[in-house]
GUBAMI-626800 format. One line per field, with one value per residue (C-alpha): residue in three letters; chain; x, y, z. Coordinates in steps of 0.1 Angstrom, whole numbers. Each point is the difference from the previous one (the first is absolute). Example, Ala and Ser with C-alpha at 12.3 -4.5 7.8 and 13.67 -1.06 7.14 Angstrom:
! GUBAMI-626800
res [ala_ser]
chain [A_A]
c1 [123_14]
c2 [-45_34]
c3 [78_-7]
***
This chain:
! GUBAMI-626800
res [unk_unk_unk_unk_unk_unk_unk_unk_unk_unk_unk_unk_unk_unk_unk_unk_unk_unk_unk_unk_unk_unk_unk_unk_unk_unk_unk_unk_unk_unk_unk_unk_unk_unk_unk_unk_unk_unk_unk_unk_unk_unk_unk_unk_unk_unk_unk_unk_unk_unk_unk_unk_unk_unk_unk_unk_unk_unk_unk_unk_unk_unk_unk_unk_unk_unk_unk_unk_unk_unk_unk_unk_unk_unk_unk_unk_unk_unk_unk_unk_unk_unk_unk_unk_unk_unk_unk_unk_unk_unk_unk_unk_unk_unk_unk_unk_unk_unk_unk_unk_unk_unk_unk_unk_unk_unk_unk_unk_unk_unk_unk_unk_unk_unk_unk_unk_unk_unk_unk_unk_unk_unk_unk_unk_unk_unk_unk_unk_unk_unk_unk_unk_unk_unk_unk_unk_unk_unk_unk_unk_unk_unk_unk_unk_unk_unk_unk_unk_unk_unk_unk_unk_unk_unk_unk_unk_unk_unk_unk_unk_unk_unk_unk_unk_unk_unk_unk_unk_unk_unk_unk_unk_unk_unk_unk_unk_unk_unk_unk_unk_unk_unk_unk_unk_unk_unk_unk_unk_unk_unk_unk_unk_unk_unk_unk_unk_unk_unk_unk_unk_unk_unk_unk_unk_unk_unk_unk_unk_unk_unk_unk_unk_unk_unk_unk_unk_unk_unk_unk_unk_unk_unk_unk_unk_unk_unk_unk_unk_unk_unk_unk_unk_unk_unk_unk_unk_unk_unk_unk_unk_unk_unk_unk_unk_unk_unk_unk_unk_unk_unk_unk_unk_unk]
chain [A_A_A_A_A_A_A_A_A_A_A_A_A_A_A_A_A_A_A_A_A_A_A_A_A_A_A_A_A_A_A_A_A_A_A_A_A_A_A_A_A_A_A_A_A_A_A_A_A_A_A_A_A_A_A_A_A_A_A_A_A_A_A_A_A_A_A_A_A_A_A_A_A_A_A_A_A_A_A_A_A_A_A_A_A_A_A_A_A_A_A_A_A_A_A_A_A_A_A_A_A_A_A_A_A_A_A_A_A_A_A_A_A_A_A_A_A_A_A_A_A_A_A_A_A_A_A_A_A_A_A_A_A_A_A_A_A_A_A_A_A_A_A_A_A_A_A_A_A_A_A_A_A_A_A_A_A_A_A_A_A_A_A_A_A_A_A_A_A_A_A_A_A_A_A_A_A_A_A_A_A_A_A_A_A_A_A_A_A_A_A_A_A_A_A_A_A_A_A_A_A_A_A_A_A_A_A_A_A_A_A_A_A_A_A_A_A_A_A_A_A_A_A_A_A_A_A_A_A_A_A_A_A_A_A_A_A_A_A_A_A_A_A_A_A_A_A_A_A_A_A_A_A]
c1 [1011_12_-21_28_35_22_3_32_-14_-31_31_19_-33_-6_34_-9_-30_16_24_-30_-14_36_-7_-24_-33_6_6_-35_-17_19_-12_-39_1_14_-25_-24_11_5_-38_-14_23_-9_-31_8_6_14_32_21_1_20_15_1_27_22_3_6_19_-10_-21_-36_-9_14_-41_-12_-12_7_32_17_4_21_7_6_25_13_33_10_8_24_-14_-32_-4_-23_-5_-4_14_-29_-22_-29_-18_16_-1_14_-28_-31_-31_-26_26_8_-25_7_26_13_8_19_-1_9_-33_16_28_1_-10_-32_-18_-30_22_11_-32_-10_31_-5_-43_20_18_-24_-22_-37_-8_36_7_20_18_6_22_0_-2_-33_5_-28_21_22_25_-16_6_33_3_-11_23_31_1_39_5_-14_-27_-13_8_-20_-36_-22_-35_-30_-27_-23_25_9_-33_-13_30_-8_-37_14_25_-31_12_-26_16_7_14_15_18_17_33_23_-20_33_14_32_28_35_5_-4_-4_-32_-12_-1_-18_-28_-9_-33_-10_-3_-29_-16_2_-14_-31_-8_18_7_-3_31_27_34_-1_-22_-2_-27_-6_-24_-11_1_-36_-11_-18_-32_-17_-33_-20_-18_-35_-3_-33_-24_-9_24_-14_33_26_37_21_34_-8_-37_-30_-27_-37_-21_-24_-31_21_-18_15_-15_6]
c2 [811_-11_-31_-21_18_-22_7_11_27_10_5_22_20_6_14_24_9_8_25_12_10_23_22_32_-15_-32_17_20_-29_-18_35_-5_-39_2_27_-20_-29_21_11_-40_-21_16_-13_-36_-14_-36_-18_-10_30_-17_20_-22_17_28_26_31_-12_-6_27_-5_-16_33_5_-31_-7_-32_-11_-30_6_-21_6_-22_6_-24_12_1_34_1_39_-9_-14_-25_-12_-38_-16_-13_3_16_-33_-22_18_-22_14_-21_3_25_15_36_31_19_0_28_-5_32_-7_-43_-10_22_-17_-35_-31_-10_29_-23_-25_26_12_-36_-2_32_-16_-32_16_33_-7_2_36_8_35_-4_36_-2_28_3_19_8_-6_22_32_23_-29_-29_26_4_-39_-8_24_-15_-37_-6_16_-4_6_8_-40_-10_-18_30_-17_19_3_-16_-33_4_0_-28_-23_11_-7_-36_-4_13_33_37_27_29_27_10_35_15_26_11_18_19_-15_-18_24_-1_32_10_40_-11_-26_28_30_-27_-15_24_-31_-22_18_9_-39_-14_25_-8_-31_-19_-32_9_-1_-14_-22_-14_-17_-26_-12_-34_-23_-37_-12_-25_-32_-5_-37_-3_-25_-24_-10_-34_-17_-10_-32_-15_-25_-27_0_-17_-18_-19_5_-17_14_-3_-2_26_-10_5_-30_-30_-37_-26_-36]
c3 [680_36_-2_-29_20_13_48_-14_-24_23_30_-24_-6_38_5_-28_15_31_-15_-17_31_6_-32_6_-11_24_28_-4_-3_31_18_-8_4_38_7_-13_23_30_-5_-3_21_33_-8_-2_34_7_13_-33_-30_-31_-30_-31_-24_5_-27_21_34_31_17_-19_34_24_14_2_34_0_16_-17_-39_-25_-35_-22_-28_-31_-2_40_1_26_12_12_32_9_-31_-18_-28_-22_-33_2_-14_26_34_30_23_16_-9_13_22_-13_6_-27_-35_-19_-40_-13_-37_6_-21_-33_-1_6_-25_19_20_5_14_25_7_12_24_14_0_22_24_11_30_-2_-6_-3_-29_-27_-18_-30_-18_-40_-31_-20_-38_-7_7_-15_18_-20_-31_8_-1_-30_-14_12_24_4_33_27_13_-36_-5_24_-1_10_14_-1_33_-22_-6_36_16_-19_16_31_0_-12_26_24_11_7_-18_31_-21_-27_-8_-27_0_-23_-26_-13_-34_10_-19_13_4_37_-4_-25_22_23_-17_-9_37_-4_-18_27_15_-34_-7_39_-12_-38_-10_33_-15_-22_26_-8_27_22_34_6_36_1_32_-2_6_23_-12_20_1_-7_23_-13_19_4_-8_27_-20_-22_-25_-1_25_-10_28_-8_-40_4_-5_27_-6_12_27_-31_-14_-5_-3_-29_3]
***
């Protein structure tokens, strides 16, 4: 469980993830995620694209249209440029001031995913996207976890849609899309992994909800006032804390 691991621990489990995503099965998955992204961000148009995590490098961004993009990393790597120093529960960036935020895999492992889900909630503009990137535990994946959690990304905290979706109707975010890739088992052996891609379009037909991975994209909603009508007549008006009589009022001596 990421949510009782010391920064230091959950640091040493990002690094892992990272060579994870060198090994044959992590760079299949890095393949569908960025064609994933370069199919939605084009979409998303705005001034200021942020990237919340980094698990894969630095090119998830690449077709964005949007031209100044930041990515925010923990660690510092020092081979990714334009990039800040910061937790993804403490981000040094105004409120309502970036378009749109990518999270590839950030929720699964840190302490507090909710927590990061309200920063993210603080500093997107009104009608701003968030992209969220992650595995689905109710796969041959989430099998594959249960089986064995000390590596990563098997020792991360998979969230469901369902879990997902329920925060973000919280946090007051409309739910935009949501797809689902990787239908493959995840074995290491490339030459299998292979011989069984036939099972990616089998699975988008008949089980698509059973996808390895997902990407969710949601839109921050914008909080409408209702007016009030005042009334034509009011009974009791109050100036300076004292209550003035009516003119139906009547004095008594």
């Amino acid at each position: 469980m990421i949510a009782g691991l010391k920064r230091s621990e959950i640091n040493k489990i990002r690094w892992d993830l990272r060579a994870w995503y060198q090994r044959p099965v992590g760079r299949l998955l890095q393949e569908m995620e960025r064609q994933q992204l370069d199919d939605i961000l084009p979409t998303l148009f705005g001034y200021h694209l942020l990237q919340v995590g980094l698990v894969q490098g630095d090119d998830l961004l690449a077709s964005s249209r949007i031209s100044h993009r930041l990515v925010v990393d923990p660690d510092g790597n020092e081979h990714v440029c334009s990039s800040l120093v910061a937790y993804p529960d403490a981000l040094p960036v105004a409120g309502d001031s970036v378009d749109v935020v990518v999270l590839p895999h950030t929720l699964e492992f840190e302490r507090d995913p909710h927590e990061i889900l309200r920063e993210i909630d603080r500093i997107l503009i009104p009608e701003g996207h968030i992209v969220v990137l992650g595995f689905n535990p109710w796969s041959l994946w989430g099998l594959r976890r249960l089986l064995r959690r000390r590596n990563a990304p098997w020792s991360g905290d998979f969230l469901s849609l369902t879990r997902l979706k329920d925060w973000m109707a919280l946090l007051g975010f409309d739910i935009v899309l949501v797809r689902h890739h990787f239908f493959r088992p995840p074995l290491r052996r490339h030459t299998l992994m292979t011989r069984l891609r036939f099972m990616e379009k089998l699975g988008a037909r008949f089980w698509p909800r059973l996808g390895g991975a997902y990407v969710l994209v949601a839109r921050k909603r914008v909080t409408t006032l209702t007016p009030i009508k005042p009334r034509w007549r009011p009974r009791r008006g109050v100036v300076a804390g004292v209550v003035r009589p009516t003119t139906r009022s009547s004095s008594h001596v």
